[in-house]
PDB file of N, CA, C and O in Angstrom:
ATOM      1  N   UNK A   1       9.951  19.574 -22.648  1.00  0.00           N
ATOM      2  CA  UNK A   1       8.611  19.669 -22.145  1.00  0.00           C
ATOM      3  C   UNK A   1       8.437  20.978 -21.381  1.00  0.00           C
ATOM      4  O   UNK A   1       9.233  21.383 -20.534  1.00  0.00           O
ATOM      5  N   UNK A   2       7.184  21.675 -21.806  1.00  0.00           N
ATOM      6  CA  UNK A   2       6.851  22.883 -20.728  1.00  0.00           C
ATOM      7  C   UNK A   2       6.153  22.487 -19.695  1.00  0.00           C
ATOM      8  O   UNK A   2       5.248  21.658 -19.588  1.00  0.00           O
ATOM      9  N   UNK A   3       6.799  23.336 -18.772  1.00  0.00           N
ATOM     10  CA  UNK A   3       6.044  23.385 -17.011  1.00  0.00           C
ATOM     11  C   UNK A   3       5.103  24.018 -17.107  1.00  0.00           C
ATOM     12  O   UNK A   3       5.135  25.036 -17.799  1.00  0.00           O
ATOM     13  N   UNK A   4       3.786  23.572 -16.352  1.00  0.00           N
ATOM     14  CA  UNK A   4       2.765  23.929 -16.123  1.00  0.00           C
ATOM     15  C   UNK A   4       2.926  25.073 -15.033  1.00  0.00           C
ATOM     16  O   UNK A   4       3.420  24.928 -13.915  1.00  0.00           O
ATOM     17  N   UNK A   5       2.195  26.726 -15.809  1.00  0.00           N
ATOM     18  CA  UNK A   5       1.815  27.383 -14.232  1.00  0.00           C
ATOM     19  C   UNK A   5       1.556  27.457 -13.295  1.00  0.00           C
ATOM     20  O   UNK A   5       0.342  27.547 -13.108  1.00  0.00           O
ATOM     21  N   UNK A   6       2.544  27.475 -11.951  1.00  0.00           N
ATOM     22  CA  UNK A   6       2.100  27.728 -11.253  1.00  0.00           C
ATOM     23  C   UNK A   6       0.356  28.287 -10.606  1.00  0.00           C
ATOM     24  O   UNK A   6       0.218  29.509 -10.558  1.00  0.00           O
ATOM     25  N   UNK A   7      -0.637  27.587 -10.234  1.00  0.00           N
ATOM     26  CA  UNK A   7      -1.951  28.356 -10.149  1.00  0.00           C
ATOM     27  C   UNK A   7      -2.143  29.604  -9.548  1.00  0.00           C
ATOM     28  O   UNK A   7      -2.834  30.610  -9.710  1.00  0.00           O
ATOM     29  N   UNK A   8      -0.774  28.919  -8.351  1.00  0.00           N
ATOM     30  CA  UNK A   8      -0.757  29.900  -6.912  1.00  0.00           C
ATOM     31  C   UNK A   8      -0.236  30.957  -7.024  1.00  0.00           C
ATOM     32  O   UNK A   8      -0.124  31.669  -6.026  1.00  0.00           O
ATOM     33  N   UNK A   9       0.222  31.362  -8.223  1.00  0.00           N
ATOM     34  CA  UNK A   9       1.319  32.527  -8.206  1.00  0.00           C
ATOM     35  C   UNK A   9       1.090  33.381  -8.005  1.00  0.00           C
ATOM     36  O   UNK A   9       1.982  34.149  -7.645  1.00  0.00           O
ATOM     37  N   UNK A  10      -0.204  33.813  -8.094  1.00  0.00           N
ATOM     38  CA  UNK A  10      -0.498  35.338  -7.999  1.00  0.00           C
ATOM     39  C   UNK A  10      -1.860  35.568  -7.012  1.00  0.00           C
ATOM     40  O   UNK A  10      -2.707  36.454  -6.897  1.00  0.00           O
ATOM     41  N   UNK A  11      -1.611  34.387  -6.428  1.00  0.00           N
ATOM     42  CA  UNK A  11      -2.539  34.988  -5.421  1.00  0.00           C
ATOM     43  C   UNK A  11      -1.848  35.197  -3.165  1.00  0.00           C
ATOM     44  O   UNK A  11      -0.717  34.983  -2.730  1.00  0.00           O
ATOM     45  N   UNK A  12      -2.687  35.500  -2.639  1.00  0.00           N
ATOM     46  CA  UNK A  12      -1.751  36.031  -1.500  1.00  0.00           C
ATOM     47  C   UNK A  12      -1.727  34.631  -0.471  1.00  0.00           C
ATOM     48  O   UNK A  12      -1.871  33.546  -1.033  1.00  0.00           O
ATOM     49  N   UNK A  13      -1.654  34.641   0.140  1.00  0.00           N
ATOM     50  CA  UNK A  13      -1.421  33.423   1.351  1.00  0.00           C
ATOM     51  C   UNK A  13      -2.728  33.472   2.373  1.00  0.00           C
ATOM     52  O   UNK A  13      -2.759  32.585   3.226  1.00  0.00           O
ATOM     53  N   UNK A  14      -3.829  34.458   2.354  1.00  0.00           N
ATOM     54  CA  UNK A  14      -5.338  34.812   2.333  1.00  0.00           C
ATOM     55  C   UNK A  14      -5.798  33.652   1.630  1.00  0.00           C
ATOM     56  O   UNK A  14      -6.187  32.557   2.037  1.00  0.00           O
ATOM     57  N   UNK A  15      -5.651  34.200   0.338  1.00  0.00           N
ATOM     58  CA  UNK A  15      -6.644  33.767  -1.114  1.00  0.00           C
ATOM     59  C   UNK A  15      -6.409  32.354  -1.463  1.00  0.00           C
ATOM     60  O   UNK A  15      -7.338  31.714  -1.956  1.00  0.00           O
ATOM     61  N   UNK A  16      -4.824  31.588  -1.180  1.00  0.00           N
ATOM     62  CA  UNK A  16      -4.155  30.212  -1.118  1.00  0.00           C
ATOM     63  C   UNK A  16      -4.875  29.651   0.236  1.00  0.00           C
ATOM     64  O   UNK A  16      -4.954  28.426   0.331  1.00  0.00           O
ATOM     65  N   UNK A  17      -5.428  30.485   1.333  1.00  0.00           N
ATOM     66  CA  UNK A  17      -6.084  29.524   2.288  1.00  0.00           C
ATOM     67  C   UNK A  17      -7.810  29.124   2.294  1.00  0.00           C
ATOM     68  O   UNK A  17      -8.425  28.084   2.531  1.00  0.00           O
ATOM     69  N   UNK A  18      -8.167  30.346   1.955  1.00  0.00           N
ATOM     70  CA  UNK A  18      -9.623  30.112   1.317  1.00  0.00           C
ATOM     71  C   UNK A  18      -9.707  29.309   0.180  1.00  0.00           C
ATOM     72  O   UNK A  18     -10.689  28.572   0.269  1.00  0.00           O
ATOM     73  N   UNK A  19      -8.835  29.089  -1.252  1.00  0.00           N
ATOM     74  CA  UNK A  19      -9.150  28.408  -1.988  1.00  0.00           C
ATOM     75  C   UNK A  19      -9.076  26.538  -1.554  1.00  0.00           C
ATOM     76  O   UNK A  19      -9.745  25.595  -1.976  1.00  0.00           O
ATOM     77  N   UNK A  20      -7.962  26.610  -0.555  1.00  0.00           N
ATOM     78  CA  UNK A  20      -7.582  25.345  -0.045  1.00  0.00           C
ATOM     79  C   UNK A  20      -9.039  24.727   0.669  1.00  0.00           C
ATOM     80  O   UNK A  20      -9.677  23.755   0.263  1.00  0.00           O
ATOM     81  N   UNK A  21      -9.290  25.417   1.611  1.00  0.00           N
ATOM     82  CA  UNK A  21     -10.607  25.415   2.386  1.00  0.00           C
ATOM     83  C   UNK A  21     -11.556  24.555   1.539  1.00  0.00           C
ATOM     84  O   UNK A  21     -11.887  23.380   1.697  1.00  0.00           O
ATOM     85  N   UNK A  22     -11.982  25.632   0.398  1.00  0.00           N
ATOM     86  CA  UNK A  22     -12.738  25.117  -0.565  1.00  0.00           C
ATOM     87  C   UNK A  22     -12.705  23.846  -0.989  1.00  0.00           C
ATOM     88  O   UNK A  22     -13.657  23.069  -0.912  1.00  0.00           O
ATOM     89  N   UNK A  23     -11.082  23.472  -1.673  1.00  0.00           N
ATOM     90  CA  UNK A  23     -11.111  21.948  -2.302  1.00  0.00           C
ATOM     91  C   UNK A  23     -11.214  21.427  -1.542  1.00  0.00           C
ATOM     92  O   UNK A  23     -11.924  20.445  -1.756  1.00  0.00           O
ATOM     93  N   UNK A  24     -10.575  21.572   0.195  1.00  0.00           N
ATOM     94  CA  UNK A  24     -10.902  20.524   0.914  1.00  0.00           C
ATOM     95  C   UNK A  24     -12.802  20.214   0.921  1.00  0.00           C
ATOM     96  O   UNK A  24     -13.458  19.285   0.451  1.00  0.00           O
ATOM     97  N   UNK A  25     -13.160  21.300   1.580  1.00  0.00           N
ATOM     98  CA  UNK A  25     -14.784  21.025   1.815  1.00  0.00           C
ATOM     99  C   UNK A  25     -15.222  20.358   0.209  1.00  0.00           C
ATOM    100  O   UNK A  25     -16.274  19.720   0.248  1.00  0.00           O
ATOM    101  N   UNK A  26     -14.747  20.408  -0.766  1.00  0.00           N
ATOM    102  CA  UNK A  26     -14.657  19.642  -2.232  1.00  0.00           C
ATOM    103  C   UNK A  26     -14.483  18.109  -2.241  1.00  0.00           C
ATOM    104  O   UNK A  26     -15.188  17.351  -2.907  1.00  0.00           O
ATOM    105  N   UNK A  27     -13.244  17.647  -1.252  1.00  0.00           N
ATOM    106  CA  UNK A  27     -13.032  16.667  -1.190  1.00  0.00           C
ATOM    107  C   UNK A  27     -11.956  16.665  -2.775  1.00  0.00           C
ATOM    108  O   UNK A  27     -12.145  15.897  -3.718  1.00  0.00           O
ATOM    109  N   UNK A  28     -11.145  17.449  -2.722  1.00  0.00           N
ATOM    110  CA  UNK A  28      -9.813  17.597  -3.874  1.00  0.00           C
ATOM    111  C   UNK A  28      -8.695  18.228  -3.700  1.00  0.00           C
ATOM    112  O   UNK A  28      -9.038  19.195  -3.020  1.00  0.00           O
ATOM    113  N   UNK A  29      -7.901  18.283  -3.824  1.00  0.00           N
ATOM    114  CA  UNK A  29      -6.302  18.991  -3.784  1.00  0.00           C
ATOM    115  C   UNK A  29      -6.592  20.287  -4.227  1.00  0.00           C
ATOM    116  O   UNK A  29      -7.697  20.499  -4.726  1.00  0.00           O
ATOM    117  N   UNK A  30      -5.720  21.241  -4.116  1.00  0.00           N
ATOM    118  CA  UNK A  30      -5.545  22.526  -4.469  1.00  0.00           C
ATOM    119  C   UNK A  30      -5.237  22.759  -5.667  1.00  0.00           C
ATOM    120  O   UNK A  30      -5.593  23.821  -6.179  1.00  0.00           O
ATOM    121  N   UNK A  31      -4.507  21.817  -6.382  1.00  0.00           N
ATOM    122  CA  UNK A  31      -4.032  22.243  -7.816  1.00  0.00           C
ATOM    123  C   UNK A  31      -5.347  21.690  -8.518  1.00  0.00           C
ATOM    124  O   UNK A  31      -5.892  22.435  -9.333  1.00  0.00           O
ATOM    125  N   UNK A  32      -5.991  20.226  -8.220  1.00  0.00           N
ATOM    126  CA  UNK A  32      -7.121  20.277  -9.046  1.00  0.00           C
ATOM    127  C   UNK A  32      -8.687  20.665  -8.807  1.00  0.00           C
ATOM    128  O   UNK A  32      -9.721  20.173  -9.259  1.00  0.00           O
ATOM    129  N   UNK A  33      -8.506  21.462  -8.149  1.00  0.00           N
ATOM    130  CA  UNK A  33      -9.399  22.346  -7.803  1.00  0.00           C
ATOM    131  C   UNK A  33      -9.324  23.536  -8.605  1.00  0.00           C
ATOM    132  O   UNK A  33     -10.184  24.114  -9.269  1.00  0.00           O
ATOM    133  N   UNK A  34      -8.180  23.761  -8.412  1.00  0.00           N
ATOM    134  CA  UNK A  34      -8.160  25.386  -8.823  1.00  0.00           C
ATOM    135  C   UNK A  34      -8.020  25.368 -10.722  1.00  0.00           C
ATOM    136  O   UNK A  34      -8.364  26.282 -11.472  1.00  0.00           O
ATOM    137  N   UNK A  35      -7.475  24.166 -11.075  1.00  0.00           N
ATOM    138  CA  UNK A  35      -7.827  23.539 -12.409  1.00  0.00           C
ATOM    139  C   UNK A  35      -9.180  23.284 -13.152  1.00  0.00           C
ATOM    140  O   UNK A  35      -9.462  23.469 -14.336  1.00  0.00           O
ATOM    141  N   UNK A  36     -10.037  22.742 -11.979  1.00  0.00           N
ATOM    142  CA  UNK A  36     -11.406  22.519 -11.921  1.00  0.00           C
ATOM    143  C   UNK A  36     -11.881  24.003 -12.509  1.00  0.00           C
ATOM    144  O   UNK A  36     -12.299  24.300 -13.628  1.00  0.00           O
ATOM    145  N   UNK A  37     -11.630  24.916 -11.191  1.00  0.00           N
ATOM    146  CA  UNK A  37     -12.305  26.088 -11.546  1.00  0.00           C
ATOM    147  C   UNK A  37     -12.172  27.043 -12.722  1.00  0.00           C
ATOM    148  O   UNK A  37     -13.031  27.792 -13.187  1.00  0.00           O
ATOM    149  N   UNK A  38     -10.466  26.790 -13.237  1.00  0.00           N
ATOM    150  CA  UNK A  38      -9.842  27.488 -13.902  1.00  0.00           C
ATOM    151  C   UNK A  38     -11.061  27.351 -15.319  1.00  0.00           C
ATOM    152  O   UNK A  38     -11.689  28.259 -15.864  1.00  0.00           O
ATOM    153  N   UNK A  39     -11.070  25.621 -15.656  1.00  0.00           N
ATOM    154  CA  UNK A  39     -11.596  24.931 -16.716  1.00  0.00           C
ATOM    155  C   UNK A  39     -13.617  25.547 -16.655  1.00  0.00           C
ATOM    156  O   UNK A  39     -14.213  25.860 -17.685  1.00  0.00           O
ATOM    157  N   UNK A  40     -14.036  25.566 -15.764  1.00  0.00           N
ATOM    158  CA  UNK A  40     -15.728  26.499 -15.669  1.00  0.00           C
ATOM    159  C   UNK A  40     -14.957  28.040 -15.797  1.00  0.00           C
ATOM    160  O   UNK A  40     -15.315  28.615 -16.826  1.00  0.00           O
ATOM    161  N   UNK A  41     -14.084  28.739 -15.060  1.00  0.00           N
ATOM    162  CA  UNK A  41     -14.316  30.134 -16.184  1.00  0.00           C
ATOM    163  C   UNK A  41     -14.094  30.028 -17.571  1.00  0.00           C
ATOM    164  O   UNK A  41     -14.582  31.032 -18.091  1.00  0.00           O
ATOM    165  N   UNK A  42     -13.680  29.423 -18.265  1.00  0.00           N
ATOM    166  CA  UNK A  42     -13.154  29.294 -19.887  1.00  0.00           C
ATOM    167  C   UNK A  42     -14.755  29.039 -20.409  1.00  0.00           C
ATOM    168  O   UNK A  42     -15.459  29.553 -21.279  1.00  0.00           O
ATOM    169  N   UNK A  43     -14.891  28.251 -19.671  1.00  0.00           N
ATOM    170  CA  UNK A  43     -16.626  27.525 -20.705  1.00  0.00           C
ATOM    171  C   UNK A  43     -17.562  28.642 -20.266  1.00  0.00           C
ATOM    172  O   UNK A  43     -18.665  28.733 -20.805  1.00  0.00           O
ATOM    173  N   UNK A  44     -17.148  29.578 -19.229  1.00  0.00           N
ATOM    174  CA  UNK A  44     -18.295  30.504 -18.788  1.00  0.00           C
ATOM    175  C   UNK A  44     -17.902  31.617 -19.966  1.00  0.00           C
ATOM    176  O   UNK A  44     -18.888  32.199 -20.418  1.00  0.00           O
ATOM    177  N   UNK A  45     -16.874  31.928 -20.422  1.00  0.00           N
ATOM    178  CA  UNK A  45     -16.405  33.100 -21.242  1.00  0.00           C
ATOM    179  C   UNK A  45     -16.677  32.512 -22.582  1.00  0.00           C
ATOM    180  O   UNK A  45     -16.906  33.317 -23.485  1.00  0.00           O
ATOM    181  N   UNK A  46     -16.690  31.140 -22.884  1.00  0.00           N
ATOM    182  CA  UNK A  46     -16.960  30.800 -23.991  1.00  0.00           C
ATOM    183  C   UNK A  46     -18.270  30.919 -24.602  1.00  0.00           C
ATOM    184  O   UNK A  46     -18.558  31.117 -25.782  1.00  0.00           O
ATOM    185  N   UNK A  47     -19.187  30.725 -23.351  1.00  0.00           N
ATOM    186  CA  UNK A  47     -20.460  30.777 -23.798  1.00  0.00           C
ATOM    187  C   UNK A  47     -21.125  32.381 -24.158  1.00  0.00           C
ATOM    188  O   UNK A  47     -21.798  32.761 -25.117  1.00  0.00           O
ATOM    189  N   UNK A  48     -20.566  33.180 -22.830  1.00  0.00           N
ATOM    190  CA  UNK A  48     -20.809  34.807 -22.819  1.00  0.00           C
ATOM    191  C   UNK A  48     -20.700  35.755 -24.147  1.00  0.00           C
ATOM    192  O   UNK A  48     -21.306  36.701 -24.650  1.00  0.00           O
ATOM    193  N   UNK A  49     -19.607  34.964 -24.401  1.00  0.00           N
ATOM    194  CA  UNK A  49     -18.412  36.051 -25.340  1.00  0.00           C
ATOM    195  C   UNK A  49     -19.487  36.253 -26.343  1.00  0.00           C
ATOM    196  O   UNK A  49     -19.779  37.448 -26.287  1.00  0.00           O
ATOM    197  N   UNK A  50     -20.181  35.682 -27.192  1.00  0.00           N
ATOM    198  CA  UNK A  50     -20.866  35.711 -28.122  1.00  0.00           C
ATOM    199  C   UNK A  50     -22.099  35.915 -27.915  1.00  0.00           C
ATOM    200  O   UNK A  50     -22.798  35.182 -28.615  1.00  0.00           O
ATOM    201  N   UNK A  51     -22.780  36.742 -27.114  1.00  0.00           N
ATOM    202  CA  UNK A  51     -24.258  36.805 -27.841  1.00  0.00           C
ATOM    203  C   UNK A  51     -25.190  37.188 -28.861  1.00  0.00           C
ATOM    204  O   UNK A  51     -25.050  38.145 -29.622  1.00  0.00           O
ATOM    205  N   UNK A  52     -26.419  36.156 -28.820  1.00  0.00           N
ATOM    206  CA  UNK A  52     -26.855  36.537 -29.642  1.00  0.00           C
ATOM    207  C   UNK A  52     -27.611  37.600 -30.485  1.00  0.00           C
ATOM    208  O   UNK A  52     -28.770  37.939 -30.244  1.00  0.00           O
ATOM    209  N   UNK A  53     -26.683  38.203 -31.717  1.00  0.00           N
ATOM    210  CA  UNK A  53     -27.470  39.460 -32.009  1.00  0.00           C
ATOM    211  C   UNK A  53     -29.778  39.785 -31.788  1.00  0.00           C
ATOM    212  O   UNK A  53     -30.707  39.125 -32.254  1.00  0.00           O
ATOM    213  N   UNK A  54     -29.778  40.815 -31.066  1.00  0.00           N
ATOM    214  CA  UNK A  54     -31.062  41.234 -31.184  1.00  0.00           C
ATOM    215  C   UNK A  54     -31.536  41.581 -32.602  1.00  0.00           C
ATOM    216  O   UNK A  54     -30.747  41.971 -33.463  1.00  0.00           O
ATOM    217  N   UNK A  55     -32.709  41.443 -32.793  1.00  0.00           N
ATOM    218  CA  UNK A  55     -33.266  41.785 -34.444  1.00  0.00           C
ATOM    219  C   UNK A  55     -33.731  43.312 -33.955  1.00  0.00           C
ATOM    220  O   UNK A  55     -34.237  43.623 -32.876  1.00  0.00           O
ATOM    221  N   UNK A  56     -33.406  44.150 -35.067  1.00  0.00           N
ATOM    222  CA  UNK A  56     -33.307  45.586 -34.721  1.00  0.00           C
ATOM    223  C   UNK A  56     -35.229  45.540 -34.845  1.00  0.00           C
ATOM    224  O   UNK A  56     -35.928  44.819 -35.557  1.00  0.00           O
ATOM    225  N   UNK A  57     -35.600  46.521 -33.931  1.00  0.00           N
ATOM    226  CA  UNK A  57     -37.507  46.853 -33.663  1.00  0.00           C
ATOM    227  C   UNK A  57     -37.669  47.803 -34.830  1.00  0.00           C
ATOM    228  O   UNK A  57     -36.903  48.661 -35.268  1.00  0.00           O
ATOM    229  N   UNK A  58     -38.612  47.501 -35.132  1.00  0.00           N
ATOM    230  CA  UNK A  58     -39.505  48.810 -36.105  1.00  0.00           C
ATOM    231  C   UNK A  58     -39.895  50.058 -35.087  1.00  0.00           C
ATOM    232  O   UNK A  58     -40.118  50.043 -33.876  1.00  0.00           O
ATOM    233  N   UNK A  59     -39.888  51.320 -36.201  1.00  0.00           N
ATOM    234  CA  UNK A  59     -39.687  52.274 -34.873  1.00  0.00           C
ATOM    235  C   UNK A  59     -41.278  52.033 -34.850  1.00  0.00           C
ATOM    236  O   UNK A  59     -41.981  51.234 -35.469  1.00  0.00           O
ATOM    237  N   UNK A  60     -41.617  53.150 -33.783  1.00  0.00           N
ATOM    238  CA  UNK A  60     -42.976  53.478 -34.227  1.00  0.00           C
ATOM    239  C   UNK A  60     -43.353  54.164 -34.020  1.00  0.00           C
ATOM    240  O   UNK A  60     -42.495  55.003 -33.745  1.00  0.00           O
ATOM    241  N   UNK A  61     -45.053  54.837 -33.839  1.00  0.00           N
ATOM    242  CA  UNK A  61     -45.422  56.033 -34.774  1.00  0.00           C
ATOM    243  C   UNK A  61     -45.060  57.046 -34.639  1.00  0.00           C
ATOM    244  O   UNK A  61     -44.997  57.846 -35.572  1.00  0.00           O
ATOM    245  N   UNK A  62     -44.514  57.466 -32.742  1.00  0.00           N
ATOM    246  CA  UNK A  62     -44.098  58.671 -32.842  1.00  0.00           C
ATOM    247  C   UNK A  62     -42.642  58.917 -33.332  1.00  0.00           C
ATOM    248  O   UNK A  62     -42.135  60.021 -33.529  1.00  0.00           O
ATOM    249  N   UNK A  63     -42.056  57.697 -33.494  1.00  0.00           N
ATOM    250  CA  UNK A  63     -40.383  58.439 -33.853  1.00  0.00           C
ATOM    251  C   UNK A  63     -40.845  58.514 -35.766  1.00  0.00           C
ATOM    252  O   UNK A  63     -40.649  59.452 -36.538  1.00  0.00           O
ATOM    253  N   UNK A  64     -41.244  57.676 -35.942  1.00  0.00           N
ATOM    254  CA  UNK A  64     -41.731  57.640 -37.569  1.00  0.00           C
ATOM    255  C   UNK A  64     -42.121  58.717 -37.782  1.00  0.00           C
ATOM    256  O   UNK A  64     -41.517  59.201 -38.739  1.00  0.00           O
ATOM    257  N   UNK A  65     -43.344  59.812 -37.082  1.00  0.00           N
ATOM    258  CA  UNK A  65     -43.331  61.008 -37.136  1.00  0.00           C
ATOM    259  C   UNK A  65     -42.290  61.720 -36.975  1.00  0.00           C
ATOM    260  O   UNK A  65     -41.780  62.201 -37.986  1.00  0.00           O
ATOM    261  N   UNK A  66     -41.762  61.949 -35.825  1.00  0.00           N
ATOM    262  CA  UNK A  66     -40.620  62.868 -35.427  1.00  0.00           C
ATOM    263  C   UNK A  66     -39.142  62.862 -36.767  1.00  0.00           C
ATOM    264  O   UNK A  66     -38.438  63.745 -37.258  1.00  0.00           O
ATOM    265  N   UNK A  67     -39.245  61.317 -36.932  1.00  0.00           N
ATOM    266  CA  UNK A  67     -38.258  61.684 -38.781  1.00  0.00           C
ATOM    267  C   UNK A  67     -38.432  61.990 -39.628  1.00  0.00           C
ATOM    268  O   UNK A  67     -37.486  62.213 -40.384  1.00  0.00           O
ATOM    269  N   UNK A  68     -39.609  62.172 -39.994  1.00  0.00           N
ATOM    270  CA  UNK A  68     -40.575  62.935 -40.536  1.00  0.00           C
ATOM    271  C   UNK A  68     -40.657  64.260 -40.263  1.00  0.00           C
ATOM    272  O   UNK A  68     -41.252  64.667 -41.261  1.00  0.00           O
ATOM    273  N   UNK A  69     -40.458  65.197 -39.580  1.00  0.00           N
ATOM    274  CA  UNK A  69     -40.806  66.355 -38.738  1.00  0.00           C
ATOM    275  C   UNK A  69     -38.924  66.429 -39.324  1.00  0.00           C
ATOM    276  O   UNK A  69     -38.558  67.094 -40.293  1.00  0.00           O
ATOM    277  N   UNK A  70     -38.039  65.619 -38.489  1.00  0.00           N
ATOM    278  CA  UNK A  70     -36.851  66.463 -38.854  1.00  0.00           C
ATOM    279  C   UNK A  70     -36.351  66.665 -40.404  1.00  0.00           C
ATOM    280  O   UNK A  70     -35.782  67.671 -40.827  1.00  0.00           O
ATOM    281  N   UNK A  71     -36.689  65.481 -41.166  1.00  0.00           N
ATOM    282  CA  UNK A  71     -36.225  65.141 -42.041  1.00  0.00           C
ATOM    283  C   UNK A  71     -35.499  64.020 -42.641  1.00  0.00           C
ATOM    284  O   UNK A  71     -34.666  63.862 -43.534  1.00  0.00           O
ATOM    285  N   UNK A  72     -36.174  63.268 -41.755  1.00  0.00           N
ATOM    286  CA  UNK A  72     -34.696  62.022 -41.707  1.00  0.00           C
ATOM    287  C   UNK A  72     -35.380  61.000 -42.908  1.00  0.00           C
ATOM    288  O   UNK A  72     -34.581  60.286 -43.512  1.00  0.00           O
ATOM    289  N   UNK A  73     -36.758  60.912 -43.254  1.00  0.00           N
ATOM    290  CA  UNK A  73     -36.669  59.909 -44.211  1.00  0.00           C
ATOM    291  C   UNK A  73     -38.469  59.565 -44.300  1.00  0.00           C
ATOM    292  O   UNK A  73     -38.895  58.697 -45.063  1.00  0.00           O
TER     293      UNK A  73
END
C-alpha cells in the first residue's frame, strides 16, 4: 500500500498555523481541511483549464478597407 502525502510538507510552521486556525474556525482537523481545500483547487483548475473558444468577429469597414489598401485580400 502507498502512503499518502504528507500535506504539511512544504509548507513553514507560519503557513501550518494559519491553515490550522482555519480548520479549527471550520470546525475540522488539519489534514481534512487541507484535503478539503486541496479537492476545490482541482475542480477550480478543472473548470478554468478549458475555456470556451470565442467565435472569431467580422472585421469591419475600416480594417476591410485598410486590407484592401495593403493588399491582403
Amino acid at each position: 500500500m502507498a502512503k499518502a502525502k504528507d500535506p504539511t510538507a512544504g509548507m513553514t510552521e507560519a503557513q501550518k498555523a494559519y491553515e490550522a486556525k482555519r480548520a479549527a474556525k471550520a470546525g475540522m482537523s488539519l489534514e481534512k481541511w487541507l484535503a478539503q481545500k486541496q479537492k476545490a483547487a482541482a475542480k477550480t483548475a478543472r473548470t478554468t483549464a478549458s475555456p470556451a473558444a470565442k467565435p472569431k468577429r467580422k472585421t469591419g469597414l475600416l480594417g476591410r478597407l485598410l486590407g484592401r489598401a495593403r493588399g491582403e485580400g
